[in-house]
One Martini backbone bead per residue (centre of mass of N, CA, C, O) as a GRO file, in nm:
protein
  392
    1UNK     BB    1   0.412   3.553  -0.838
    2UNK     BB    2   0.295   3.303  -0.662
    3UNK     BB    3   0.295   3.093  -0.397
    4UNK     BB    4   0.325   2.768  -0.283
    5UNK     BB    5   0.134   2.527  -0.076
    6UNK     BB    6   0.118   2.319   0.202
    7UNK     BB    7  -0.193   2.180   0.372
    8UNK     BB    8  -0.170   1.869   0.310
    9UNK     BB    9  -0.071   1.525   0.420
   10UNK     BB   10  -0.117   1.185   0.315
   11UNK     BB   11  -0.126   0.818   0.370
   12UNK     BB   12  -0.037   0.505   0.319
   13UNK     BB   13   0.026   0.212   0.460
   14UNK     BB   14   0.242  -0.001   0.337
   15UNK     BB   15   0.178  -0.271   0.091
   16UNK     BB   16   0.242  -0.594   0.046
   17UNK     BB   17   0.201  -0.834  -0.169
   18UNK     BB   18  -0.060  -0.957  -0.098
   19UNK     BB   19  -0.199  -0.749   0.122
   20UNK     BB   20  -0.376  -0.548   0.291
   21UNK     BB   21  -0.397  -0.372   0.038
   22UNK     BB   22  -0.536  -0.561  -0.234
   23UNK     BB   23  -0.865  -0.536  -0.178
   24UNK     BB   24  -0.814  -0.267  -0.335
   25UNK     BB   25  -0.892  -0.062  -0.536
   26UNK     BB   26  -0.693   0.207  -0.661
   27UNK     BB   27  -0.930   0.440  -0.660
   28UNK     BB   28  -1.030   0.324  -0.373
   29UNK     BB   29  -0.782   0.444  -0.234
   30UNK     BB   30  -0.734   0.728  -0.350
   31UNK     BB   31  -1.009   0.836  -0.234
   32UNK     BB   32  -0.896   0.811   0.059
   33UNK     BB   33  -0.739   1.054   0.046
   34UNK     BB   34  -0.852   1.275  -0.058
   35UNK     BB   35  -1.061   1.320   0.166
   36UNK     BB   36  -0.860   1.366   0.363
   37UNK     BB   37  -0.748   1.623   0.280
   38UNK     BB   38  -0.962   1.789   0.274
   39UNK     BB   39  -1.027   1.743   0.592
   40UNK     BB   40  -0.805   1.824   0.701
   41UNK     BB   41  -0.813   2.154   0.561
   42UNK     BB   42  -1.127   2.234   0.536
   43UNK     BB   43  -1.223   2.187   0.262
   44UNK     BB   44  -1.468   2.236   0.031
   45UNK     BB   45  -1.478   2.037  -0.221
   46UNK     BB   46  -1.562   2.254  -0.436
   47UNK     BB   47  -1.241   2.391  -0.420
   48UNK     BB   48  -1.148   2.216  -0.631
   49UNK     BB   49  -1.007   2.212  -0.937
   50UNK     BB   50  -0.804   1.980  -0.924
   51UNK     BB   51  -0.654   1.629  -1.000
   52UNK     BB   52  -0.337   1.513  -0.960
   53UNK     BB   53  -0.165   1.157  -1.099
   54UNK     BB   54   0.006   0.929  -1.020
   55UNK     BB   55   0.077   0.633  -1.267
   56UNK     BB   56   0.267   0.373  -1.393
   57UNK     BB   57   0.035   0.124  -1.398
   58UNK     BB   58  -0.181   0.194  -1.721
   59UNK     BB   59  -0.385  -0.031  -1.643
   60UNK     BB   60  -0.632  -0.201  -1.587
   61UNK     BB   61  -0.758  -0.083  -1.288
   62UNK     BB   62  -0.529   0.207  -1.411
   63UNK     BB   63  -0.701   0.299  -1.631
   64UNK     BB   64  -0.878   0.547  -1.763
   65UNK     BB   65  -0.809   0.721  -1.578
   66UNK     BB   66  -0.754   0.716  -1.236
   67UNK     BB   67  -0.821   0.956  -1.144
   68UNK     BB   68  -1.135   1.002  -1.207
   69UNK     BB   69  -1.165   0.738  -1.035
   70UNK     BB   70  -1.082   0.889  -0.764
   71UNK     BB   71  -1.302   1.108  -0.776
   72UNK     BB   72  -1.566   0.890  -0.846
   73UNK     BB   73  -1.470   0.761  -0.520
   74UNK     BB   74  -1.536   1.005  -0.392
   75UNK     BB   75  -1.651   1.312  -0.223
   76UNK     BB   76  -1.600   1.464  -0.482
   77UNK     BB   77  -1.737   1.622  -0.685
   78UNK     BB   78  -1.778   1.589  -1.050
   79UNK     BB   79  -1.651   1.876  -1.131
   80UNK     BB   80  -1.377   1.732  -1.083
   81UNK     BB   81  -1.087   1.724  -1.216
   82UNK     BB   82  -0.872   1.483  -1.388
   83UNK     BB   83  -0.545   1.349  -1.403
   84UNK     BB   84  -0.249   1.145  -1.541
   85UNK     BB   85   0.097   1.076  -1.436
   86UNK     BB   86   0.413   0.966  -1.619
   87UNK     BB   87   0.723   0.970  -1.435
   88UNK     BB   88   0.747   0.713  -1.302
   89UNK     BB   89   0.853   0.741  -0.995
   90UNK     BB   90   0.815   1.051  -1.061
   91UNK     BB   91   0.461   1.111  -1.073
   92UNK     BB   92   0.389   1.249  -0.794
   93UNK     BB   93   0.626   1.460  -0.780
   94UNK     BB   94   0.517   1.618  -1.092
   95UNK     BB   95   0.244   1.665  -0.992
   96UNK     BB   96   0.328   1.867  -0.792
   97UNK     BB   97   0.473   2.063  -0.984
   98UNK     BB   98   0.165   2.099  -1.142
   99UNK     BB   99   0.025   2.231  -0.899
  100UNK     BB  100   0.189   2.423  -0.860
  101UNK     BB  101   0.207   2.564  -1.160
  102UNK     BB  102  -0.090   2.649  -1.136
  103UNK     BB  103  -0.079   2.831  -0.806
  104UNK     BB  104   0.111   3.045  -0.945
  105UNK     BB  105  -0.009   3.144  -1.182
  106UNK     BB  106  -0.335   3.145  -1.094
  107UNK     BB  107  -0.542   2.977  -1.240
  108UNK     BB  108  -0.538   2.857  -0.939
  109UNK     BB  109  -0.582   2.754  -0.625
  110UNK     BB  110  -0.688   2.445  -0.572
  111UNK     BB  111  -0.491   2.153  -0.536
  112UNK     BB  112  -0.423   1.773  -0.643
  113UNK     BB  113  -0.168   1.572  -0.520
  114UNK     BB  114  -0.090   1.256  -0.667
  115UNK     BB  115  -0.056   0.857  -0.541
  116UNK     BB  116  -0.085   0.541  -0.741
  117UNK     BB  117  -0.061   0.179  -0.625
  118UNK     BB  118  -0.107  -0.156  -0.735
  119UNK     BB  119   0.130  -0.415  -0.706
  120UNK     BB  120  -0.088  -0.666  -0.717
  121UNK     BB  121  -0.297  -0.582  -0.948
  122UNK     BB  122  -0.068  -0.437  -1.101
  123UNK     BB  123   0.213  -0.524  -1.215
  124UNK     BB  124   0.484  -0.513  -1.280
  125UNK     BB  125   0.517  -0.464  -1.658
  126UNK     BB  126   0.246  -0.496  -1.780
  127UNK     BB  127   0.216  -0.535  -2.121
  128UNK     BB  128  -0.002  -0.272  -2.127
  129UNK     BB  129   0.236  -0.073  -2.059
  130UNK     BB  130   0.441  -0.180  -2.301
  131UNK     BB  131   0.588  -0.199  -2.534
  132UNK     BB  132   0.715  -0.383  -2.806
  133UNK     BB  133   0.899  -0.628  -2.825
  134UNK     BB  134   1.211  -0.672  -2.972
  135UNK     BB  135   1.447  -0.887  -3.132
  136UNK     BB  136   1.646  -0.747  -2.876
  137UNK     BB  137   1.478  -0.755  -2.618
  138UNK     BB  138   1.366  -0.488  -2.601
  139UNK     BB  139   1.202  -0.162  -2.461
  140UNK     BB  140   1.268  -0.009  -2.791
  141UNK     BB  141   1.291   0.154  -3.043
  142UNK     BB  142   1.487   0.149  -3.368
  143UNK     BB  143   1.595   0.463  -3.291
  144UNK     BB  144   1.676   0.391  -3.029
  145UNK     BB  145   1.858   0.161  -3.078
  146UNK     BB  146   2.059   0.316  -3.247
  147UNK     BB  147   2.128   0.524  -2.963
  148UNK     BB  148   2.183   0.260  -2.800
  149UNK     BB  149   2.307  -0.045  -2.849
  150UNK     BB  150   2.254  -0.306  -2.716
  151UNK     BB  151   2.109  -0.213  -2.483
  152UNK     BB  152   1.972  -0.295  -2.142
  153UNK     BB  153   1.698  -0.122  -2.018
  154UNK     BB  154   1.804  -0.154  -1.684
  155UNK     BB  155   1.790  -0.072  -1.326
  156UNK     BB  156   1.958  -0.368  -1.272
  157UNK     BB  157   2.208  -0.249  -1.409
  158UNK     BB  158   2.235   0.048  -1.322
  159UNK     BB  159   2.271  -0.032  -1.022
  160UNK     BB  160   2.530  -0.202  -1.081
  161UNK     BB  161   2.695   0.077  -1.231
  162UNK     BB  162   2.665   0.245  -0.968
  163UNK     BB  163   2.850   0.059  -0.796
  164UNK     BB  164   3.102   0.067  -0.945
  165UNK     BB  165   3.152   0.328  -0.924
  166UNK     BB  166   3.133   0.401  -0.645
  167UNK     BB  167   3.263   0.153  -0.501
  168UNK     BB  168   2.979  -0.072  -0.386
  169UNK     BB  169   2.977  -0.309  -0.180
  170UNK     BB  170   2.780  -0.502  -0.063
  171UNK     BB  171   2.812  -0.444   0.192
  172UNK     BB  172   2.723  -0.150   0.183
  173UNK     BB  173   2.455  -0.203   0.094
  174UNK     BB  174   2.335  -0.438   0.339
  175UNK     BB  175   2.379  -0.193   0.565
  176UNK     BB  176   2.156   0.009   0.437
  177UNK     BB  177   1.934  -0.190   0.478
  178UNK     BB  178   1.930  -0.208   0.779
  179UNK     BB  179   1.913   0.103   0.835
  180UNK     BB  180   1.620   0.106   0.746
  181UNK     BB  181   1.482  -0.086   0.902
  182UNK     BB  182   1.575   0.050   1.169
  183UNK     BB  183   1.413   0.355   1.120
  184UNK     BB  184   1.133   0.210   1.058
  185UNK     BB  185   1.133   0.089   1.355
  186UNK     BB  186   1.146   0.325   1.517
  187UNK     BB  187   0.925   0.510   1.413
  188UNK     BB  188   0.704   0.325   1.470
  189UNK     BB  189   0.734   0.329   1.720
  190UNK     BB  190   0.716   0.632   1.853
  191UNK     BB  191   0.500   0.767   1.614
  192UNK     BB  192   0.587   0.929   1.352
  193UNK     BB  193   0.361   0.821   1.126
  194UNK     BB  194   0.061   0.879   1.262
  195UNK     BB  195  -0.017   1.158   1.113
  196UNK     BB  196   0.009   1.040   0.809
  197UNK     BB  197  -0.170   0.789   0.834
  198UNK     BB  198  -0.408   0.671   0.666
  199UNK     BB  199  -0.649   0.468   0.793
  200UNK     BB  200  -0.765   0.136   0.707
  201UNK     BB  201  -0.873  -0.127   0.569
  202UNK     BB  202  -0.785  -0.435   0.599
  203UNK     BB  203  -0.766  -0.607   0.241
  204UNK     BB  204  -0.770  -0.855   0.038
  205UNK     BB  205  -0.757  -1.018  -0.270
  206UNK     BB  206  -1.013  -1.224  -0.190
  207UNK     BB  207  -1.182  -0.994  -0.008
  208UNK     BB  208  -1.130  -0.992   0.260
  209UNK     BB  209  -1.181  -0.861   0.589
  210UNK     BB  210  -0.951  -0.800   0.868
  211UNK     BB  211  -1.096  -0.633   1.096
  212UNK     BB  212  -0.866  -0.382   1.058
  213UNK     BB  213  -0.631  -0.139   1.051
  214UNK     BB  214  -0.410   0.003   0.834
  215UNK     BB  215  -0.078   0.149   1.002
  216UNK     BB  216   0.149  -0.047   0.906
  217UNK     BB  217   0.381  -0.119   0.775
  218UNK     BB  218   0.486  -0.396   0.602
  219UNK     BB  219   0.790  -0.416   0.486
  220UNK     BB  220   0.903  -0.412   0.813
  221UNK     BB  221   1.170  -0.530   0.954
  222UNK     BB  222   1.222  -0.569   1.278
  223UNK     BB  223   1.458  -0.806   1.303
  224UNK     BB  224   1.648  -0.722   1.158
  225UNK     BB  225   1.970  -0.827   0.996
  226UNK     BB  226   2.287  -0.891   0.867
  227UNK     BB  227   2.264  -1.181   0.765
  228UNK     BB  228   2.004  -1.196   0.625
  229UNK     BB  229   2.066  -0.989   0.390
  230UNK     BB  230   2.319  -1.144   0.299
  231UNK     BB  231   2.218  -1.421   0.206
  232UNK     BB  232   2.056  -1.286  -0.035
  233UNK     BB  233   2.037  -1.316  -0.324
  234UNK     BB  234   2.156  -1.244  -0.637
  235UNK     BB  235   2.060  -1.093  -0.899
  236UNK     BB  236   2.360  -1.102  -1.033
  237UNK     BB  237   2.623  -1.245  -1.124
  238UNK     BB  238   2.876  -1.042  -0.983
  239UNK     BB  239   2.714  -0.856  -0.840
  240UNK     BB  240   2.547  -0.654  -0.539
  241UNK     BB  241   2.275  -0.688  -0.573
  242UNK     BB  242   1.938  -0.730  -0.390
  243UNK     BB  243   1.622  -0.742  -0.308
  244UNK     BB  244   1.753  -0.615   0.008
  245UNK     BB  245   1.843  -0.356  -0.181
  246UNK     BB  246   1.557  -0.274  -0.255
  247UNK     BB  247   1.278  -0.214  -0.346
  248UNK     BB  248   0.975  -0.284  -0.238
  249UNK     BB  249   0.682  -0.395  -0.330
  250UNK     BB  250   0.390  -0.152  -0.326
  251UNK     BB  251   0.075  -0.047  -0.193
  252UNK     BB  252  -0.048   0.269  -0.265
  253UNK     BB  253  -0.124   0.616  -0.139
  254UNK     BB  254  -0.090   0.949  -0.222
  255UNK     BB  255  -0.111   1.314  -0.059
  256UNK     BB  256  -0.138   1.699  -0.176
  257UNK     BB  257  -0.239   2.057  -0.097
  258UNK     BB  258  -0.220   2.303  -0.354
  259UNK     BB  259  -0.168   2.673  -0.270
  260UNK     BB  260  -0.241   2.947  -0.257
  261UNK     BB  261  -0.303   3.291  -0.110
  262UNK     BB  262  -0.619   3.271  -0.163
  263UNK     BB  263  -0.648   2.988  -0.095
  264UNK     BB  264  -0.577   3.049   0.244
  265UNK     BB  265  -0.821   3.241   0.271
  266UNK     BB  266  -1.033   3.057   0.219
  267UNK     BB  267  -0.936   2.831   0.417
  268UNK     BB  268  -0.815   2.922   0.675
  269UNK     BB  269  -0.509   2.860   0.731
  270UNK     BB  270  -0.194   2.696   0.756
  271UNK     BB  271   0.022   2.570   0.654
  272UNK     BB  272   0.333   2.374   0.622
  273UNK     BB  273   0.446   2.454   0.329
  274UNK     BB  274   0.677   2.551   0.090
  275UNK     BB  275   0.759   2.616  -0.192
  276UNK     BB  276   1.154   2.649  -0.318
  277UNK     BB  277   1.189   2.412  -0.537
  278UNK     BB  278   1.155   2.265  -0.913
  279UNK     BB  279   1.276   2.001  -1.089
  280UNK     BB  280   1.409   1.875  -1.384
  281UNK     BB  281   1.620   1.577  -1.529
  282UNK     BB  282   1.775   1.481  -1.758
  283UNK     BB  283   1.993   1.193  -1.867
  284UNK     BB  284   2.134   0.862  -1.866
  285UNK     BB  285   1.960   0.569  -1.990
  286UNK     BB  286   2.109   0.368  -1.886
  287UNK     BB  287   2.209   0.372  -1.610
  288UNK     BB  288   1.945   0.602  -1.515
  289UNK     BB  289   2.004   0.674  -1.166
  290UNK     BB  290   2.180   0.894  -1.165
  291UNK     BB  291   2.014   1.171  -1.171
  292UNK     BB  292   1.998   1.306  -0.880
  293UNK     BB  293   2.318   1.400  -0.912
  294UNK     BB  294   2.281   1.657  -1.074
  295UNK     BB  295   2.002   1.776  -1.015
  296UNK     BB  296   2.074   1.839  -0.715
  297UNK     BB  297   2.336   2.042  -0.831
  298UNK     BB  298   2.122   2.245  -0.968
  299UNK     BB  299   1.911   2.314  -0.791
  300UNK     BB  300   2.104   2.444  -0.555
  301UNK     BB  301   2.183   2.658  -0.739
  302UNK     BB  302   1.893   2.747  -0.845
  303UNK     BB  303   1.870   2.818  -0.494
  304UNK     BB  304   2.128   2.951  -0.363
  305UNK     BB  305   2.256   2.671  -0.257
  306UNK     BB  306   2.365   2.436  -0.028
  307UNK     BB  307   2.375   2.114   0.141
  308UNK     BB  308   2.423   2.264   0.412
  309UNK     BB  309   2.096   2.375   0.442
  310UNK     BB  310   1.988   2.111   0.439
  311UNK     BB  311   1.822   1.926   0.667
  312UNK     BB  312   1.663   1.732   0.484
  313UNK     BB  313   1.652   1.399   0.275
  314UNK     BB  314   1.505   1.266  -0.006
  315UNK     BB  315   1.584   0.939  -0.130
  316UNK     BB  316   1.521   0.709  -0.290
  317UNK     BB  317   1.568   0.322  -0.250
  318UNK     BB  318   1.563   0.177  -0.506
  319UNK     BB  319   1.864   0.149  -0.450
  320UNK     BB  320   2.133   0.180  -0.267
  321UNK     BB  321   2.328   0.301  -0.411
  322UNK     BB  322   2.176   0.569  -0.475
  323UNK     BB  323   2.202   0.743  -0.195
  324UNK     BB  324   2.515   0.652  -0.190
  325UNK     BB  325   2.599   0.802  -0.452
  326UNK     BB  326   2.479   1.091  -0.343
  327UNK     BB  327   2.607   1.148  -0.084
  328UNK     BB  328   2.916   1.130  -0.258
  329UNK     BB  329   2.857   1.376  -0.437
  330UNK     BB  330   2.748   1.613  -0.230
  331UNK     BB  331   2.876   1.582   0.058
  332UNK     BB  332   2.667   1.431   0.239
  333UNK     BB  333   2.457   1.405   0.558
  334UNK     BB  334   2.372   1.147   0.622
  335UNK     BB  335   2.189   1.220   0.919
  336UNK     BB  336   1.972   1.345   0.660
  337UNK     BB  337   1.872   1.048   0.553
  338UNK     BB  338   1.616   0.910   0.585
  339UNK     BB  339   1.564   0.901   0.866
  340UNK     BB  340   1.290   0.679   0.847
  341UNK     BB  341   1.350   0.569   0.600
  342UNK     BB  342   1.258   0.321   0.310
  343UNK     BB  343   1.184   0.181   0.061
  344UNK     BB  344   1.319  -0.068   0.127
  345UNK     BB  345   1.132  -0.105   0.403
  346UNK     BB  346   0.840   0.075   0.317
  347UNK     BB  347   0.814   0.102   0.004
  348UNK     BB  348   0.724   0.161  -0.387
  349UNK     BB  349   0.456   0.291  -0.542
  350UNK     BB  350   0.544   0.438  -0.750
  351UNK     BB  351   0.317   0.691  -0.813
  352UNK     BB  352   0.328   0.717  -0.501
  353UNK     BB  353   0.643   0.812  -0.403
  354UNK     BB  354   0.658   1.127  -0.420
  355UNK     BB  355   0.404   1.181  -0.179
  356UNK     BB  356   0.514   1.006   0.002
  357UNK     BB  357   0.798   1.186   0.049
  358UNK     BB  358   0.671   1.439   0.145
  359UNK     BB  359   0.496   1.397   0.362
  360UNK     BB  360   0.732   1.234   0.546
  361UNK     BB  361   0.939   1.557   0.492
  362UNK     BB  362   0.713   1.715   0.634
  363UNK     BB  363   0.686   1.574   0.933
  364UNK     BB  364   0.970   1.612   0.990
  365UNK     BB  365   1.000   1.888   0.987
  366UNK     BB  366   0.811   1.931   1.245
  367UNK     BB  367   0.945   1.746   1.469
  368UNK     BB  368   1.229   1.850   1.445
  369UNK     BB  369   1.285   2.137   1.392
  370UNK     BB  370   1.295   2.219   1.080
  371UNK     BB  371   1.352   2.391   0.747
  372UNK     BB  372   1.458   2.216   0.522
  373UNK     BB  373   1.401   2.027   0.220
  374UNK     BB  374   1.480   1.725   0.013
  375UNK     BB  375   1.358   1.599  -0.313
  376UNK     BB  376   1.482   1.285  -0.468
  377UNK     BB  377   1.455   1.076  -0.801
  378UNK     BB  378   1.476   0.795  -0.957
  379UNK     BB  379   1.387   0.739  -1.340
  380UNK     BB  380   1.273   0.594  -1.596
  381UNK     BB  381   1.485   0.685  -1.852
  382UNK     BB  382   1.679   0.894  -1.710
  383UNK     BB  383   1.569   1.044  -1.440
  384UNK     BB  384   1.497   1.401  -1.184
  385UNK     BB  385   1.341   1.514  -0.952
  386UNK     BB  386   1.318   1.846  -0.749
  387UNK     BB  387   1.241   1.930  -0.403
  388UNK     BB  388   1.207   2.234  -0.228
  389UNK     BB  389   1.121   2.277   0.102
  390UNK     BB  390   0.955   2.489   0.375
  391UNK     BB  391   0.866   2.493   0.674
  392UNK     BB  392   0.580   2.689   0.863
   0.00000   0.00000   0.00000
């Protein structure tokens, strides 16, 4: 079988609702990433095989393939064919993972990888993306409500099994809020995220064009205190989650190009990193975040790996609890857990967050001089891909 390469990886700086990115289409979002993929690459782009996309809220202007709506605003020829894919938080994460099995089998030489949400265009939630909610408040059908009685499939509620489980408190929340938003204004300082991020015109979602290119993360506050993040209201009384420790709502798109052995030869490129582990596990979907933690530990075991092999660690931050008590599970050391900061700070688009810390903990991993990263995330309804890359 033959080894997944990745040969370029490329983001979109995270837009917060109705903010700098909100006045793009999410396909020509998206189309803007495809683009630049190919040009970094130096691939011809009529060598592309397929386009896999992830994006959770396919409803409005998200709907009907947006993979090919991001294809045919894009510079790829219309040969070049595209779908969809929907595993929640972690759908383009899981599109790495499609595209890496299909350039490791032989089918394809050159796949991109990639993810989209405008969660200013489509908000989260958005009715025609949901099942029809039943008489006793759930959005889950009456076989699912059997095997699971009464109970509230909410991710907010989740997170506050996992911090009572784990025994987090509000204080260590909210300190873990800090410490992200002060990673990612260090690292936007310093010019970490440069070489990542491709620049955009900032538009409005009322059409204006803000005559500047949008190249900085938007939800990072460079001010951050701990008394502001304190102060914010709990999500649930009684409960420790606040807005504050939660991931920001943000518009963004993200992508990677994933080649084999051929693939390499037709580019005469050098790669990025190669894929070195990817697997996925379904979990217990009540609690529904805690999957990370299992996930991670089965990786691991079939990776013949121990956790303190791996250099670097991108955990998604959708709430803080979840880092916090992977952390906890894994007897991992902070100092190598979203060094860039995460979520909290840099925001969450959804389908869009997979391949966007994969990006992340690609250039992580080279300018850091480190070998291994790991990347995995908490999915809706309880699931989490891992993937472990080695950088060369």
């Amino acid at each position: 079988m033959s080894e997944a390469y990745i040969v370029s990886a490329v983001r979109t700086a995270g837009g917060r609702r109705n903010g700098r990115l909100s006045g793009w289409h999410p396909a020509d979002l998206a189309g803007q990433v495809l683009d630049a993929l190919v040009e970094r690459s130096g691939a011809d782009p009529s060598m592309v095989e397929d386009v896999i996309m992830g994006c959770v809220g396919q409803a409005g202007e998200q709907s009907s393939n947006i993979a090919r709506g991001a294809v045919l605003a894009s510079k790829l020829p219309e040969s070049v064919p595209a779908t969809s894919v929907d595993r929640q938080c972690g759908s383009s994460q899981q599109a790495l993972h499609f595209a890496a099995q299909a350039v490791m089998s032989g089918t394809m030489d050159v796949v991109i990888a990639a993810g989209v949400e405008s969660m200013s265009r489509v908000p989260m939630g958005t009715p025609s993306t949901l099942p029809r909610k039943n008489g006793l408040g759930h959005y889950v059908s009456p076989q699912m409500q059997a095997r699971y009685p009464g109970v509230e499939f909410s991710q907010f509620t989740g997170a506050e099994m996992i911090a009572k489980k784990y025994k987090l408190d509000k204080t260590a929340l909210d300190a873990y809020a800090l410490r992200s938003h002060q990673l990612a204004a260090a690292a936007t300082k310093a010019g970490r995220f440069e070489q990542e991020i491709l620049p955009l015109a900032a538009r409005m979602n009322d059409g204006s064009d803000l005559g500047e290119f949008h190249t900085i993360d938007e939800g990072i506050r460079f001010d951050a205190t701990l008394e502001g993040i304190a102060s914010v209201k709990l999500i649930a009384e009684g409960g420790s989650v606040t807005a504050a420790t939660a991931s920001q709502i943000c518009d963004g798109a993200s992508g990677v190009m994933v080649v084999n052995e051929r693939g390499l030869k037709m580019l005469g490129v050098k790669p990025l990193a190669r894929i070195h582990h990817m697997s996925v596990l379904g979990h217990d979907p009540v609690v529904m975040l805690e999957a990370p933690l299992p996930a991670t530990e089965r990786a691991l075991k079939r990776a013949g790996m121990r956790i303190d092999d791996i250099d670097l660690y991108e955990v998604n931050e959708a709430f803080a609890p979840v880092p916090l008590a992977w952390l906890q599970a894994l007897g991992a050391d902070a100092d190598r857990l979203n060094v860039n900061g995460g979520a909290i700070a840099l925001g969450h688009p959804l389908g869009g967050s997979g391949t966007k810390l994969m990006t992340t903990l690609i250039h992580a991993l080279h300018q850091r001089g480190k070998r291994y990263g790991l990347q995995t995330m908490c999915e809706g309804g309880g699931m989490a891909n891992v993937t472990i890359v080695e950088r060369l």
